[in-house]
N, C-alpha and C positions, 0 to 999 in steps of 0.2 A: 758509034756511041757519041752521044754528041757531051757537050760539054757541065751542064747540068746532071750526066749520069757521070761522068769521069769523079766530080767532085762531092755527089753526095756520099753519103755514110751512113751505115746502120746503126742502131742504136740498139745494146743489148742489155739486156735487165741479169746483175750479176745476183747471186745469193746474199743477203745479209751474211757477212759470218758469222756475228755474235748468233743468229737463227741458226745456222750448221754445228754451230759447236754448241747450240742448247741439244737440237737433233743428236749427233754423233755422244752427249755425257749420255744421254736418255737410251740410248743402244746398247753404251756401255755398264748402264747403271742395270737394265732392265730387258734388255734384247736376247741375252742368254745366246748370244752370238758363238759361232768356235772361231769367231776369229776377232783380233782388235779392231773395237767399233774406228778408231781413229786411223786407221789403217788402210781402211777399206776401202775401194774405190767408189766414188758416189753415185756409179752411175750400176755397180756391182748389182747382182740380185743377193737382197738380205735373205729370202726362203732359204735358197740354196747354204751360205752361209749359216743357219740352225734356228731362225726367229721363226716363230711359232705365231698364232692366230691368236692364242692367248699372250704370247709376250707382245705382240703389237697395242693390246687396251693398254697394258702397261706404261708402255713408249710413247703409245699418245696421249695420257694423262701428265705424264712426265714431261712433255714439252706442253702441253699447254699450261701449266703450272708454272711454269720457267718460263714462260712467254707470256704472261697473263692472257693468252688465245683459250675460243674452244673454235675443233674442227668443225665446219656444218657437214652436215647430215651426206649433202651428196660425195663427200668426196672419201665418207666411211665405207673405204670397198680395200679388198686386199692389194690391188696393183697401186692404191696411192702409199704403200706401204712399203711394195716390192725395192725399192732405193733410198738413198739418202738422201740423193736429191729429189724425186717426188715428196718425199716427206717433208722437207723444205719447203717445196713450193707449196703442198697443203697448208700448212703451219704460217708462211706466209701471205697465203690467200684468206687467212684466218683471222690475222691482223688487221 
């Protein structure tokens, strides 16, 4: 490894948190979770946890309201829903 790889560095793109905690009120306001949206692990499956197909329109009208975002079109699928952190990253792809 020559000395060029020894000293670069990755560069990683963290969550907004004010965006995770607009995400995580919108779960807990609207998610119909069985478990504390704030509690959850981000990377958890929400299905499994008890969010529904129809609690997700709800979640995502509720963060883009709170984000002044709207989601586009491609990324209205169930698996950008399946997390907190995919929901995130939509919401912030959004922006």
């Amino acid at each position: 490894m020559d000395q060029e790889q020894q000293t670069r560095t990755t560069t990683v793109a963290l969550a907004d948190p004010s965006t995770e905690q607009a995400v995580r009120r919108a779960l807990a306001d609207h998610g119909r979770l069985t478990v504390d949206a704030w509690d959850v692990a981000s990377i958890a499956d929400l299905y499994a946890h008890g969010l529904t197909s129809h609690a997700t329109v709800n979640v995502m009208l509720a963060v883009e309201n709170e984000l002044d975002v709207e989601f586009p079109d491609a990324v209205l699928n169930r698996s950008t829903f399946a997390t907190v952190e995919s929901i995130v990253q939509a919401a912030e792809l959004a922006s």
